[in-house]
N, C-alpha and C positions, 0 to 999 in steps of 0.2 A: 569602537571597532578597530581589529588593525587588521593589517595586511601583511602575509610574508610569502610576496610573488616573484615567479621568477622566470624570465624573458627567456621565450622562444633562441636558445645558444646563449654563452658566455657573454657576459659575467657572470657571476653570481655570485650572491650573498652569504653570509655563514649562517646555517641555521641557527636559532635559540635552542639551547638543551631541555626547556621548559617551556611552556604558552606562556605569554601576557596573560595577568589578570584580567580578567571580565565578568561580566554578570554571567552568575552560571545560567546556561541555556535551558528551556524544556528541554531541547531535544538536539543530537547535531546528526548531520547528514554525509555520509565520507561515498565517495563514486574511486573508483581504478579503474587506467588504463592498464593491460598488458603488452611486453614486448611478444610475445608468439604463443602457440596452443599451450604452454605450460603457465597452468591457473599460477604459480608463484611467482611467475615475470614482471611483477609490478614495475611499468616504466613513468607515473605518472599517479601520484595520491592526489585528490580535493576533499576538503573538511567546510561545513559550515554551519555555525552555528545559530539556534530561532531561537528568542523568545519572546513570546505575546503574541506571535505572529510576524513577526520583526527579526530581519539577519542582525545579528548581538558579534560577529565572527567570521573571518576566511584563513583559511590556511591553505597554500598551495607547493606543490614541490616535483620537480622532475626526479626522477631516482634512475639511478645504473641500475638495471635490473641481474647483472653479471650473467647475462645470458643473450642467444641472439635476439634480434628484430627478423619477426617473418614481413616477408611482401602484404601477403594476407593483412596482419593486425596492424599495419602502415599504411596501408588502403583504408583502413576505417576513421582511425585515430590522428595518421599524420605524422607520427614522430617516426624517428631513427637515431641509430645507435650514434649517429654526429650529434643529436639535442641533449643527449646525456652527459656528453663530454663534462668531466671536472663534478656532474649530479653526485650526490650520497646515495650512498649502496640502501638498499634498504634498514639491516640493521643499525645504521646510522638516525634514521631518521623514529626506528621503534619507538624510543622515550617518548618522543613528540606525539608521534600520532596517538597512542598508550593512554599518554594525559590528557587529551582531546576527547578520548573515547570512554574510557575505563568506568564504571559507573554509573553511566549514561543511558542514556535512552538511546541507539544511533538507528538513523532510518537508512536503507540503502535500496535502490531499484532494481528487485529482484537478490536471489541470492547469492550473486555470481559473485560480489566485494565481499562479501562476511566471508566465502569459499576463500578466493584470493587473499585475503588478508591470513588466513589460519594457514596455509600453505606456503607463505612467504616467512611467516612465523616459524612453521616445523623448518624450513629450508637454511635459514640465517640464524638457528637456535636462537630464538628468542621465546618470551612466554606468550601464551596465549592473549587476547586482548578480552578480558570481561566486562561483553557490556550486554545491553538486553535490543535486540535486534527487530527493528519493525520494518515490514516490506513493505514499500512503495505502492509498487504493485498491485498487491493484495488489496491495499485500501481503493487504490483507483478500481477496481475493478467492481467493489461494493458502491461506490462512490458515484459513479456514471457509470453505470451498466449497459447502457444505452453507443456508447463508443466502441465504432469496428474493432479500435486497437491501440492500447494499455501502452504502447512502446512511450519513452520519454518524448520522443519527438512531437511525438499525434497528442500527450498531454498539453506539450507546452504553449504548441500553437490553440490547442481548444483553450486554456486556460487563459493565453494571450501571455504568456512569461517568456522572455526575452532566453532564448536558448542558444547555443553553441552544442550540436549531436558531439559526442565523444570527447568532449575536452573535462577533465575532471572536475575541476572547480562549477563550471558552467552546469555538466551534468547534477552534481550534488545540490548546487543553489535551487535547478528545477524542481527535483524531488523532493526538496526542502517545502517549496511551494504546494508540490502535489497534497502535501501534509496540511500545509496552513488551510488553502481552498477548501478540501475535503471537512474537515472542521469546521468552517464557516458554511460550509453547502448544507450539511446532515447534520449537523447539531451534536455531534459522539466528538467527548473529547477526546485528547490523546488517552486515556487510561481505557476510555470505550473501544479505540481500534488496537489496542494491545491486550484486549479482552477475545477468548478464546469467541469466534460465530459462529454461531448455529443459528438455522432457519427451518432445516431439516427437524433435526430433533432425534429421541426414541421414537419407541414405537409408539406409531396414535392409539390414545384411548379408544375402548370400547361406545359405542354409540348405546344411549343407555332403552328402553325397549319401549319407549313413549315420549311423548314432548312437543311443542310446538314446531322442531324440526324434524320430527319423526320421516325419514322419508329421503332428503335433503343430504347428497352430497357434495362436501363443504372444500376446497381449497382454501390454505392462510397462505398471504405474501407479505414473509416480513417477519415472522413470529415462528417459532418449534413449534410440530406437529404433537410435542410433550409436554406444552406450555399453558398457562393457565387461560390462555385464550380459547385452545383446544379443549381443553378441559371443559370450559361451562358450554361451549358448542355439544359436544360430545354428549354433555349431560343433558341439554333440552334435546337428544334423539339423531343427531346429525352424525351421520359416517364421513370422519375428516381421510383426504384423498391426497396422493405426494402431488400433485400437478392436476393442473387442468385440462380435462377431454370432455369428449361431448357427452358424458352423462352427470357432468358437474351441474349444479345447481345454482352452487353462488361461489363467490372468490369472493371473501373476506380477506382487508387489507389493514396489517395489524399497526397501532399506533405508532408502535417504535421501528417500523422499515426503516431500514437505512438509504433509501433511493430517494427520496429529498422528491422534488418537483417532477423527476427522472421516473417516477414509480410505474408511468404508462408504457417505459419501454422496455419491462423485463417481459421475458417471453411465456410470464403468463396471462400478465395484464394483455397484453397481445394477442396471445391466443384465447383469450375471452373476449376481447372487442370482436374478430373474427368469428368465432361461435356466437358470438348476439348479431353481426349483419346476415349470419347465413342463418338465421333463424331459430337457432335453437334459446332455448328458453335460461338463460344464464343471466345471473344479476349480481353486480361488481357494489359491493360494499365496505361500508368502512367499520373499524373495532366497534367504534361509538354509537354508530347508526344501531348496527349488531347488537350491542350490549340494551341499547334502550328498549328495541324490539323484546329481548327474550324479558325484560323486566315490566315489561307493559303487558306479555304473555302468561308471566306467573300469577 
């Protein structure tokens, strides 16, 4: 691992025009502070890099962003145009971040860093930074669906990861985390959350005009309503339905959900517990259950 931090005001250190060798990472993580409403004010870069699950990487740096400090974005983050004093302009610090990123897998919390960094890029002519971008976000959100709110903060504390709100390096190691947990919760590795999701689907097959679920309106949680789960429903008789209401019949819950443990708190699993205590006649299943039935029915 190394380290290239740099203390709240002067001194500071000369950046390296290149990283230290290390074990290339799965994946690295970059968070930005800005100095005011202009997405290009980059006053503060964090880089970290995983693999196996494991920080492999930090890179940290204050940056002149040659622009002001609003009250506003100083109220969040803390710095001011005094902690810059003597920092590198951004295009300074390009190269570095450039070989950190370029290549890469990089995850960022939301897409507010992939914006800022392309903006500071057009702003300092430098080239664009090509890497393949996954959202934090996005994943916590399949992840524990069950959480009021996605924000870094309410991750860290549910995940239990030692966080710092708004400090870059701090933010980036969280989201770095948000990646590792999610992995280890739901079982999708990185190639699976950089794979396009769908649960939705096309359009549901037709229900075919006989069958053991002839009758039987079916909700999937977890699985395309175009998917071969739908499909052999479809084909023993069953009218598949985007959600569940009160003239659903069953909520089949497909193998590959992404909601881990978490699966009773999406708002259909919910609103089906709620439709079976008010009585109506709804029954929560699972692919396998599903699958044995129509095979025991053929």
């Amino acid at each position: 691992m190394f380290r290239t931090m740099h203390s709240i005001l002067p001194p500071r250190v000369p950046l390296p025009s290149t990283p230290p060798v290390v074990a290339a990472p799965d994946f690295v993580v970059v968070d930005v502070e800005t100095a005011c409403s202009s997405v290009s004010s980059i006053c503060q870069i964090g880089i970290v890099g995983f693999r196996d699950g494991v920080e492999v990487f930090e890179y940290e740096t204050l940056i002149d962003p040659l622009d002001r400090f609003s009250s506003f974005n100083t109220r969040i983050h803390g710095l001011t145009s005094d902690h810059v004093i003597g920092a590198p302009t951004f295009a300074a610090v390009h190269a570095t971040v450039d070989a950190h990123l370029a290549g890469r897998i990089t995850v960022a919390h939301s897409n507010f860093d992939k914006g800022a960094l392309g903006a500071a890029c057009r702003v300092h002519d430098r080239t664009t930074i090509e890497t393949t971008w996954l959202d934090s976000v996005r994943v916590a959100r399949r992840a524990w669906p069950e959480l009021p709110s996605h924000r870094l903060n309410v991750l860290s504390k549910f995940l239990g990861v030692r966080h710092k709100h708004h400090d870059a390096l701090s933010d980036a190691r969280a989201a770095g985390m948000v990646i590792v947990r999610a992995i280890e919760h739901t079982g999708i590795d990185l190639a699976g959350w950089l794979a396009p999701y769908r649960t939705r689907g096309g359009a549901a097959p037709k229900a075919a005009p006989a069958g053991p679920l002839k009758g039987e309106r079916v909700a999937i949680l977890g699985a395309p309503r175009d998917g071969a789960l739908a499909q052999s429903l479809a084909a023993a008789g069953a009218r598949i339905v985007a959600s569940v209401g009160v003239t659903t019949t069953k909520l089949v819950i497909g193998n590959d959900q992404p909601f881990g443990r978490y699966v009773t708190a999406h708002a259909d699993h919910k609103r089906a517990d709620a439709l079976r205590r008010d009585g109506y006649a709804i029954e929560i299943v699972s692919e396998d259950e599903m699958v044995l039935r129509l095979a025991r029915a053929a």
